[in-house]
PAFIZA-601823 format. One record per residue (C-alpha): residue number from 1; x, y, z. Coordinates in steps of 0.5 Angstrom, whole numbers, plus 500, padded with zeros to 3 digits. Example, Ala and Ser with C-alpha at 12.3 -4.5 7.8 and 13.67 -1.06 7.14 Angstrom:
BEGIN
 resi east north  up
    1  525   491 516
    2  527   498 514
***
This chain:
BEGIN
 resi east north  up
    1  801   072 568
    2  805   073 575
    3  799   078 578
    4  794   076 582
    5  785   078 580
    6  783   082 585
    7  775   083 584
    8  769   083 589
    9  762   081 588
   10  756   082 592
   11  750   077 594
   12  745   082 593
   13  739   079 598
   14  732   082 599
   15  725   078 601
   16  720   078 597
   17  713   074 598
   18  716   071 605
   19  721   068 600
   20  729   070 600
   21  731   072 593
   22  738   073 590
   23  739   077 585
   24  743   075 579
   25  745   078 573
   26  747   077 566
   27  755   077 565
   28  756   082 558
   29  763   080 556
   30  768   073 557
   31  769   070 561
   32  763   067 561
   33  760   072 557
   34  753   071 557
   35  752   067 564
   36  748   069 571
   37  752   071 575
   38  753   077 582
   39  754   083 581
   40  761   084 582
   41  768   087 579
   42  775   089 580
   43  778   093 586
   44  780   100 584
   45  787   102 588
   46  786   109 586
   47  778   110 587
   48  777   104 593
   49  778   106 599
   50  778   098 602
   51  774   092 599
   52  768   094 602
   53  768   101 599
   54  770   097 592
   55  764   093 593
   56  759   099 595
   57  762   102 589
   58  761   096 584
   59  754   095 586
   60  752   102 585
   61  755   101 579
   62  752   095 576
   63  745   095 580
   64  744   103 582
   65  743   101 588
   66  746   104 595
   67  745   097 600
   68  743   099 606
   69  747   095 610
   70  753   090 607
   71  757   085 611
   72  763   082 609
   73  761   074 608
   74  767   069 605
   75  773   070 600
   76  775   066 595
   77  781   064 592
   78  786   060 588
   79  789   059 581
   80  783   055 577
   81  777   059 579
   82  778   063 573
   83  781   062 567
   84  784   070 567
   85  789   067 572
   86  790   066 580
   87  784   069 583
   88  782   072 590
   89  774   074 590
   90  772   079 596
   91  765   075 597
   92  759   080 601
   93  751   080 602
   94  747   087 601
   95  741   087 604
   96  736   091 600
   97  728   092 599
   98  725   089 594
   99  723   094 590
  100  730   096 590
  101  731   090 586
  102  726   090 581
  103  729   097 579
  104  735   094 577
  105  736   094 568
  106  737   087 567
  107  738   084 559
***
C-alpha cells in the first residue's frame, strides 16, 4: 500500500474516588478485533475540519461524549505500528466528568 492511515484517538480522562481513570473500550473488528483499545478513528477529509475537529467527532461518535476540554498530546508514527500498512496516529486527552463516562454503551 503506497497511502499513509491517518487516524486519531483520544485518552478519554476523568477522576473517580480521588483516582484517575482512563477509559478504554473494546475494538469491534480487526485488527485486533476484540482488544481494549481508545477510542479512536479515521480522519474524514470531507467532514474534518482539522485533526482536533476529526477527534471531537470520533469521540462524539463512538462514546456520546461532547469533551469539554481536549488537548493535543503526542503523535505517533511508522510502518510497523499497524498491520494495515505506515500509520500516523493523532494522540489527544479529554478531560470529562465521571458520570460522562459511566454513560458510555461498552460490550
Amino acid at each position: 500500500m503506497n497511502t499513509v492511515i491517518c487516524t486519531v484517538d483520544v485518552v478519554l480522562l476523568t477522576l473517580k474516588d480521588a483516582a484517575l481513570n482512563v477509559a478504554l473500550l473494546k475494538r469491534d473488528r480487526e485488527p485486533f478485533g476484540g482488544l481494549s483499545a481508545l477510542p479512536g478513528g479515521f480522519i474524514d477529509a470531507v467532514k474534518d475540519i482539522d485533526a482536533r475537529d476529526a477527534a471531537l467527532r470520533v469521540l462524539k461518535d463512538k462514546t456520546g461524549i461532547d469533551a469539554p476540554y481536549l488537548e493535543q498530546l503526542a503523535t505517533f508514527s511508522g510502518a510497523a505500528r499497524d498491520p494495515r500498512g505506515w500509520s500516523v496516529a493523532i494522540a489527544y486527552f479529554a478531560l470529562v466528568p465521571a458520570e460522562a463516562i459511566e454513560r458510555i454503551d461498552r460490550p
